[in-house]
N, C-alpha and C positions, 0 to 999 in steps of 0.2 A: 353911558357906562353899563356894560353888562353886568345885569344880577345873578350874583352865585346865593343859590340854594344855601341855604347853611344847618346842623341843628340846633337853633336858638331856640326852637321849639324843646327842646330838651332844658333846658332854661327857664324858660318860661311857654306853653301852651295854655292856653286862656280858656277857661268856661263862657262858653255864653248861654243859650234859651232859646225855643224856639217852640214851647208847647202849645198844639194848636187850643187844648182844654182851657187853659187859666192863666194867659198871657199877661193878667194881671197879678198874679204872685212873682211872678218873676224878673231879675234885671232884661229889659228890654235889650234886642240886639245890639240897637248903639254902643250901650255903655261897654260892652264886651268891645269893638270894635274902636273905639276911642280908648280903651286899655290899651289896646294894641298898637296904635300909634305912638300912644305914650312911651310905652316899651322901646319901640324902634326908634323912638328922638333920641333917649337916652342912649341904648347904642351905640347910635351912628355916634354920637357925641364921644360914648368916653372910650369906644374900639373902632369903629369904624371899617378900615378896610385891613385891620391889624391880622398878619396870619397866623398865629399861635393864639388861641383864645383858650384856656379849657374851661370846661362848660361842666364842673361837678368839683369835686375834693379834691385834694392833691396829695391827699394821706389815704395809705392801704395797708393792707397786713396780708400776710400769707399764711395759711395754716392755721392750724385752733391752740389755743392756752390749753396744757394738760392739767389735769383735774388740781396737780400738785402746784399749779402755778396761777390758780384764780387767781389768789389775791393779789397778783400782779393789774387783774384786769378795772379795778377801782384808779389806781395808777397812771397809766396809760391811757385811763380817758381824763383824767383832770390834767393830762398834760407833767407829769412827774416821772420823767424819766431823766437819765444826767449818764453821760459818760465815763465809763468805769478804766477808758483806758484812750488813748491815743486815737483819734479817725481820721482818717486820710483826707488830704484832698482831691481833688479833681483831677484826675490822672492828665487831660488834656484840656484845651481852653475850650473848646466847642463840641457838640453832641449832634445828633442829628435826630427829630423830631418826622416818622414815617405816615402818613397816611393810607388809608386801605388801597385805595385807587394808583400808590406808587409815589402821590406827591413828597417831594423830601423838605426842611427846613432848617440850615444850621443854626444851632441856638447857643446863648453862652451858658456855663455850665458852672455850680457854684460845688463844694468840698463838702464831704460829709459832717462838719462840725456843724457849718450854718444849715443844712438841711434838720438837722437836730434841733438845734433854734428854730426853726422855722415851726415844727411840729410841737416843740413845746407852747411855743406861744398861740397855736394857733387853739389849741385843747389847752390851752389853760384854767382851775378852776380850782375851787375847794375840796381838796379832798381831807379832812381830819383822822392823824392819826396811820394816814399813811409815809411808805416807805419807800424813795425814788428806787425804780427799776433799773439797775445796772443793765448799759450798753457796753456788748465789750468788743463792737467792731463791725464796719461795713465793706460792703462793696459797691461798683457801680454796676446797672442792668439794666434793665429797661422794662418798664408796665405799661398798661394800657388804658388810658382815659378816655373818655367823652369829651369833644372839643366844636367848637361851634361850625369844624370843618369835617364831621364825623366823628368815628375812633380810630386815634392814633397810636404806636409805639412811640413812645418817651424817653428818655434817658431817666435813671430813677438811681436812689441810693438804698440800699437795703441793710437796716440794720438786725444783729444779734443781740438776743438779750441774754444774760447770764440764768445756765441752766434751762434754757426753753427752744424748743425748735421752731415756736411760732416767730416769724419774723415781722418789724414795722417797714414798711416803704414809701417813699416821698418823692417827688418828681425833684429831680435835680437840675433841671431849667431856673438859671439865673431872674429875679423879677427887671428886669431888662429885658428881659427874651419873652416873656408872656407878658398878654393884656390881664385883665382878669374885668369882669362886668359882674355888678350886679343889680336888677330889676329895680323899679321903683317899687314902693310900696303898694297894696292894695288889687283887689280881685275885682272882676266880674261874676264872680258865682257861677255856677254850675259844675260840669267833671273837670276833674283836673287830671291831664297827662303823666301818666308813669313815666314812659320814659318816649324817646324820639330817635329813631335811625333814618342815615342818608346816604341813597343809594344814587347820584347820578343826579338827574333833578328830579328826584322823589322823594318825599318824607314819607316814613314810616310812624305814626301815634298809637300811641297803647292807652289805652284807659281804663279805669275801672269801673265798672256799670253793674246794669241789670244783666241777668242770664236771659231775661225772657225779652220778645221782640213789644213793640209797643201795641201790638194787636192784644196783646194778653193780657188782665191783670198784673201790678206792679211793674210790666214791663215795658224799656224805652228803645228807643232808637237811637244811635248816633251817625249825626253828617261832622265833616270838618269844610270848614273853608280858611283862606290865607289873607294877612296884610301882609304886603310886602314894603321893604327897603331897599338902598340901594344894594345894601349887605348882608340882608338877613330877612327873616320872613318869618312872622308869629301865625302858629296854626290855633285857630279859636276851633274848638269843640261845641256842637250842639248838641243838646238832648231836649230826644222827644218824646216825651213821658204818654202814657198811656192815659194817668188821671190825675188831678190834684189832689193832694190831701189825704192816700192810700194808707192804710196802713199796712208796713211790707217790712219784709225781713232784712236787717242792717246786712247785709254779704252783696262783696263785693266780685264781679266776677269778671275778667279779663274783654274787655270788650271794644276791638278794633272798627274806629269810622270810617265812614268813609265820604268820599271827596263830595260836596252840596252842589 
């Protein structure tokens, strides 16, 4: 079976270790490396070779709350918002889910009311003494998510809030139409990947590190290497620290590995 690249490193990209100083403070490479398998049983397990995977939130907003409408923003994250009027359904039964590359995916497409559900329940919480945010109307569009096959365009529902130009958004793929994964519990320590892009059979990891190189005081170096699956591939991060035990200044600075 050929293995497609995926970013599941977006997902999950693992720390490991690899300091030549004090290889005794640190998780040894294995255990990074047996995370990573870890990672990939469960996978293959609960997605496998499933083509819609998204790989982040499915809740967005467009635009900012105006000053006059904070207190909407206590609301809207504990999940208190309720429909102020009528929301359509799903204009047709199926959507088409776009990949960068051209790949297409028809998916089933659920109505603005359940997308609304969907977002209340998933930001559910305590909020005391607040006031549901009237929704007075959607449309269907399309945004852009992370998915374990890149970034795709989506089919999405975009709701109005009463008085406000900021808008909420939700993926409107049916949960029939998407997998959804989530990692096991538990780390290997070290840096942990921002974010992950996939170019073709390239990963791209972003991390966040030292400024300075590992020649330097407080500063490391980063390598990545990969476990792969049949469907997916976890990139573990190394750092390689300059010294044990430094004392150095907490900022974190954009810091791209590269391949061991």
């Amino acid at each position: 079976m050929k293995r497609r690249l995926t970013a599941m490193v977006a997902l999950t990209a693992i720390g490991g270790c690899a300091s030549p100083v004090a290889p005794a403070e640190e998780p040894p490479p294995v255990q990074a490396e047996q995370r990573a398998r870890d990672v990939l049983a469960s996978y293959e397990k609960a997605v496998g070779a499933a083509r819609f995977v998204p790989a982040g939130g499915l809740t967005g907003s467009v635009g900012s709350l105006e000053q006059a409408n904070e207190h909407y923003k206590a609301a809207i994250g504990a999940g208190r918002i309720e429909a102020a009027a009528e929301l359509p359904v799903a204009p047709r039964a199926t959507g088409t889910v776009i990949w960068a590359g051209g790949e297409r995916l028809e998916v089933p497409l659920i109505g603005a009311g359940d997308a609304l559900g969907q977002v209340m329940a998933e930001k559910g919480g305590e909020c005391l003494g607040c006031t549901p945010v009237p929704v007075t109307g959607a449309k269907l569009t399309t945004t852009r998510i992370p998915t374990t096959r890149g970034e795709a365009t989506v089919p999405a529902w975009e709701f109005t809030l009463k008085g406000s130009a900021f808008r909420i958004t939700r993926v409107a793929v049916a949960p029939s139409g998407a997998q959804t994964y989530t990692p096991p519990p538990g780390t290997a320590g070290g840096p942990a990947a921002e974010s992950a892009t996939v170019s073709g059979r390239t990963v791209t990891v972003k991390v966040t590190g030292s400024r300075s190189a590992a020649s330097e005081p407080c500063g490391a170096d980063y390598t990545a290497r990969a476990v792969e699956s049949a469907h997916a591939v976890v990139v573990i991060v190394d750092e390689h620290r300059h010294a044990a035990n430094e004392i150095c200044p907490m900022i974190g600075f954009p810091a791209p590995p590269r391949p061991s």
